[in-house]
Residue frames relative to the residue before (quaternion, step in Angstrom):
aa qw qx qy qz dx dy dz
X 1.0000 0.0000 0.0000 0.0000 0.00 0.00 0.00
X 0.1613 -0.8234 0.5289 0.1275 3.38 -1.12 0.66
X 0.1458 -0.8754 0.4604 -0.0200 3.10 -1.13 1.25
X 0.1436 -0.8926 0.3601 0.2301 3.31 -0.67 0.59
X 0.1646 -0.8529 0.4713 0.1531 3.31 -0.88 0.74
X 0.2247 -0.6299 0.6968 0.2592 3.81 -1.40 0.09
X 0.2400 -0.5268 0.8154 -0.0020 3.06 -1.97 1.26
X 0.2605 0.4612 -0.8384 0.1282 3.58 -1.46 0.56
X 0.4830 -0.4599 0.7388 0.0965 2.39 -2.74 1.25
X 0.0116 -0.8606 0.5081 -0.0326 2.93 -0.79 1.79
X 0.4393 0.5695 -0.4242 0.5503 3.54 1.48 0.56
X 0.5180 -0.6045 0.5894 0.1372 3.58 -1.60 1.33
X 0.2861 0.7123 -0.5414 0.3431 3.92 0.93 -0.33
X 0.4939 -0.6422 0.5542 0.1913 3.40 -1.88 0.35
X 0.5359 0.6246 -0.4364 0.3636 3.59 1.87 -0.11
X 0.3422 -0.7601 0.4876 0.2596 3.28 -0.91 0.50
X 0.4506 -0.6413 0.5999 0.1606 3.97 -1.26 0.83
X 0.0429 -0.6634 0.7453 0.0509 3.16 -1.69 0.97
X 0.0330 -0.6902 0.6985 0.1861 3.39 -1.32 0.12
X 0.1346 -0.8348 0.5306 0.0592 3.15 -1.07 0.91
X 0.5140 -0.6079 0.5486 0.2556 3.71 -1.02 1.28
X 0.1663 0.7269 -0.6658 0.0235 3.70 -1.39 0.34
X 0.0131 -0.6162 0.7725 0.1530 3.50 -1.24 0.54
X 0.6325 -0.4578 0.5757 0.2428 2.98 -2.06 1.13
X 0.5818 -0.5987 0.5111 0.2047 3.45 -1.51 0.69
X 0.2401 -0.7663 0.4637 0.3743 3.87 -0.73 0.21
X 0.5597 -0.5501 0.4365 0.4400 3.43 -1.68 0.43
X 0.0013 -0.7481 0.6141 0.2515 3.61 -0.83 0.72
X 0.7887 -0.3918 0.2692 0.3898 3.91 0.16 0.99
X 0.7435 0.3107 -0.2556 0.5342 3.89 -0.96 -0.32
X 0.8156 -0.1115 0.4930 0.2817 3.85 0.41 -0.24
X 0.6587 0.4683 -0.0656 0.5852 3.37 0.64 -1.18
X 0.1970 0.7696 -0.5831 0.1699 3.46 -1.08 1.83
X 0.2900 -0.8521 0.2977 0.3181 3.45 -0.28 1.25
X 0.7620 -0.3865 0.2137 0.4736 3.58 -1.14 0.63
X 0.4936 -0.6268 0.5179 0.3087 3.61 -0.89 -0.02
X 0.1947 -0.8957 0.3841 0.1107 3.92 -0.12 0.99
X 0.3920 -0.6872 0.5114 0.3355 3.62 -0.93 0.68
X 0.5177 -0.6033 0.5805 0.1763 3.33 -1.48 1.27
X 0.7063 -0.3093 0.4170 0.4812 3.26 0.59 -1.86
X 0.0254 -0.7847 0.6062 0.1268 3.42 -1.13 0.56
X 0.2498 -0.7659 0.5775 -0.1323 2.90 -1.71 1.70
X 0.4832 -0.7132 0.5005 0.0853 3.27 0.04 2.12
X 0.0071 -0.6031 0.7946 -0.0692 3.78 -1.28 1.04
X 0.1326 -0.7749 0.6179 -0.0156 3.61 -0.19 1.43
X 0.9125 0.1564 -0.0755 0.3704 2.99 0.33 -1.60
X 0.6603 -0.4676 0.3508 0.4716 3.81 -1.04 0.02
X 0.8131 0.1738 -0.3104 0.4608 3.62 -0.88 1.25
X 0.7077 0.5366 -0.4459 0.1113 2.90 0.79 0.01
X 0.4002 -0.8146 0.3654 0.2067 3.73 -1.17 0.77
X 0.0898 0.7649 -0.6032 -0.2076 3.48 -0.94 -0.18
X 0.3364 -0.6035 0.6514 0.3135 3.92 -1.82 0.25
X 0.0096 -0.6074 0.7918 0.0633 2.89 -1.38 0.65
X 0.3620 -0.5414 0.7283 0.2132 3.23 -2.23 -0.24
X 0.1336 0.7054 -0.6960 0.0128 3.02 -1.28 0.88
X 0.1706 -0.7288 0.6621 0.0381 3.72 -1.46 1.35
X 0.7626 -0.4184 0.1673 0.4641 3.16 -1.37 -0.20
X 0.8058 0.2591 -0.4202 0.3272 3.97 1.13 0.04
X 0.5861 0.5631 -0.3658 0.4534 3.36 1.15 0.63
X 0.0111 -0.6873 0.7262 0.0110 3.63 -1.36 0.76
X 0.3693 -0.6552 0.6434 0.1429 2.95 -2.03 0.26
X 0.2453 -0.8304 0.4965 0.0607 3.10 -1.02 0.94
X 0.2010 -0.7999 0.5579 0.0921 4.01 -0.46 0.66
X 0.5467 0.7071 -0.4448 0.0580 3.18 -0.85 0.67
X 0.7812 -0.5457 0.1371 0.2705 3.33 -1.12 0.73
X 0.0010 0.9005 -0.4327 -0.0439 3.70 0.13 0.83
């Protein structure tokens, strides 16, 4: 299922926000699973600002303080 979500940097602070795209790696059999890959990263400098992403069952999003 696919879902969308919004991320917005809602604190006035001077730290700056990343969000970060990821697809999950695939199973290649024996054990064996490739790495998980960045999509993209999308900078939430300033206060309000928003982005949409999708996320399904192999992609997440990651948030984190840069």
């Amino acid at each position: 299922m696919t879902k969308a979500i919004r991320v917005e940097n809602a604190d006035t602070s001077d730290y700056k926000v990343m969000l970060q795209v990821w697809d999950k790696g695939r199973d290649l059999g024996n054990g064996l699973v490739e790495p998980d890959t960045l999509v993209r990263e999308i900078p939430l400098n300033l206060p309000t600002t928003m982005v949409q992403e999708s996320i399904y069952d192999t992609r997440y999003l990651v948030i984190k303080e840069v």
